[in-house]
C-alpha positions, 0 to 999 in steps of 0.5 A: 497430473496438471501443470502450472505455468504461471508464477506468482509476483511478490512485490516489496516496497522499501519505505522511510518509517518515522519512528516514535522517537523521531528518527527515520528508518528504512524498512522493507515492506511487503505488498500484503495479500489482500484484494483491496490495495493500490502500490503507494506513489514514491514520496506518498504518506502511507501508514504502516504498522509495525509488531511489537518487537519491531521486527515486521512492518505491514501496510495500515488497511485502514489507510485509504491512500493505499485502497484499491476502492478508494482510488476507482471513487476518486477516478470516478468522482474526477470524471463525473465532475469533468462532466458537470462542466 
């Protein structure tokens, strides 16, 4: 018998979708469960995409605001060059 303490967070992100026909709605956006992603900044453009039906919206992975690899090239690059002065 072995016992887990530890829990599990799941963290949801309420951002402002601009929808095809020009209105903006408010969706409910899951963090997603893949190993490459950085939470979006408040007022950050991210892209999402949202099912057919309208109904499910996700976090676009191809969007490198959002990427997790992304974001340490950039902390890096700003270091490195930081050295070069």
């Amino acid at each position: 018998m072995s016992e887990h303490s530890g829990s599990s967070v799941t963290r949801e992100f309420v951002v402002a979708v601009l929808m095809p026909g020009g209105e903006t709605t408010n969706v409910t956006v899951p963090q997603g469960n893949y190993s490459d992603f950085w939470a979006p900044r408040i007022g950050q453009n991210v892209k999402v995409e949202i099912s057919a039906k309208g109904d499910k919206v996700r976090f676009d992975k191809a969007d490198l605001g959002i990427s997790f690899a992304e974001h340490e090239r950039r902390q890096r690059q700003g270091f490195d060059s930081k050295l070069g002065d």
